[in-house]
C-alpha positions in Angstrom: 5.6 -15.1 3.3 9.0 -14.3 2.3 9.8 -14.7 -1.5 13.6 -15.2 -2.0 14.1 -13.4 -5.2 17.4 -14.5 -7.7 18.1 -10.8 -8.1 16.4 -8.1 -5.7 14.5 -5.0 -6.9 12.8 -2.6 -4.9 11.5 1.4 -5.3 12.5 3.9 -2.9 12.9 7.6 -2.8 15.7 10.0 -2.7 15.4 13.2 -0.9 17.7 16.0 -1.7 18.2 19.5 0.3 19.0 21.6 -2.3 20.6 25.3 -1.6 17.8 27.9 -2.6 20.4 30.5 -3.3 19.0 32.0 -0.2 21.0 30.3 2.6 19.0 27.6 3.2 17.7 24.7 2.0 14.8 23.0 -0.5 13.9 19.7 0.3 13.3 17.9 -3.1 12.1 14.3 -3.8 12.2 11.6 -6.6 11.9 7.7 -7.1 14.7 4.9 -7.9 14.7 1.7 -8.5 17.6 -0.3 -7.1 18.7 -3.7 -7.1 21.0 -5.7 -4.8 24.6 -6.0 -5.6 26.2 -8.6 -3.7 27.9 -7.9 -0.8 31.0 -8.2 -1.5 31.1 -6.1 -4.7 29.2 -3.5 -2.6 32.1 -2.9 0.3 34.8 -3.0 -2.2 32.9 -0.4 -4.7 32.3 2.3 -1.7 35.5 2.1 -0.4 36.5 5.2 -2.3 34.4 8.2 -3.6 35.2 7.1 -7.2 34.1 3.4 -6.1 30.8 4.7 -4.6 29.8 6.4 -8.0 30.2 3.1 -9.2 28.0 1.7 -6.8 25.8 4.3 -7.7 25.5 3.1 -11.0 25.2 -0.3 -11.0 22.7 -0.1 -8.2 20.3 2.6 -10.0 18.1 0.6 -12.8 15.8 3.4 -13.2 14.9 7.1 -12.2 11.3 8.8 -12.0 10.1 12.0 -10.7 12.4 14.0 -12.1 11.8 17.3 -14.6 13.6 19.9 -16.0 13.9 23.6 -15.7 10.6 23.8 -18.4 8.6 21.4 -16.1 9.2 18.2 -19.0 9.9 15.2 -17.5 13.0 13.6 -17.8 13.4 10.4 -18.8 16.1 7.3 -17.5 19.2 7.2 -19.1 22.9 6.9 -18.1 23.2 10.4 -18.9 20.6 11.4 -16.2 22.4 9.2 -14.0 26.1 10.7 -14.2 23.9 14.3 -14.4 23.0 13.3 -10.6 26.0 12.1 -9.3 27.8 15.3 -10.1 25.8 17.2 -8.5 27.0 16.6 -4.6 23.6 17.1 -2.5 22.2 15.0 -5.0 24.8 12.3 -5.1 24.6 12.8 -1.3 20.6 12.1 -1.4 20.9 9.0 -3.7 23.6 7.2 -1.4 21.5 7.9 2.1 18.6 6.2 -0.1 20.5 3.2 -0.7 21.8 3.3 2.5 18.6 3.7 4.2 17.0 0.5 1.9 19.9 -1.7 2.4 19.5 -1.2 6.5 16.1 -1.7 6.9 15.2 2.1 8.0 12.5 3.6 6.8 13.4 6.6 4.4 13.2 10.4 5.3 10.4 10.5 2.7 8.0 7.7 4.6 8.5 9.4 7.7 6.9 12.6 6.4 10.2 14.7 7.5 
């Protein structure tokens, strides 16, 4: 059964290809939690890059998965957030995610690739 919900949540990960330093890449993983903006606000926020940060973080309710260089998890914050989306292959990884959600494909991570 179908449950139509006032304002849409859902989990999904984020994959990242991070340069190694090496030439190549490091495929890296964590969780967010999303909700829905209407669709409306969501073409006219990621019409520009500066619009899709925006997107970015009134979409993102919460982070997980993620550490720091010592290994400590890192908690949610706002700070976390604007951490992420300055960092492009992350920022890159975090709009395929909602991207992928919003379309109905199933993420990079569920596929196993």
């Amino acid at each position: 059964m179908f449950i139509l919900q006032t304002e849409p949540r859902w989990t999904w990960p984020v994959v990242v290809r991070q340069p190694d330093g090496a030439g190549s890449l490091t495929e890296r993983r964590f969780t967010a939690v999303w909700r829905l903006l209407p669709a409306d606000q969501r073409t006219q926020l990621g019409q520009t890059e500066a619009g899709t940060d925006d997107l970015l973080r009134q979409s993102i309710v919460e982070l997980r998965d993620i550490q720091d260089e010592a290994g400590a998890p890192v908690p949610h914050s706002a700070a976390l957030v604007e951490a992420l989306i300055a960092i492009p292959w992350v920022r890159r990884g975090l709009i395929a995610a909602y991207a992928e959600a919003l379309a109905g494909v199933p993420s990079e991570a569920a596929r196993g690739n």
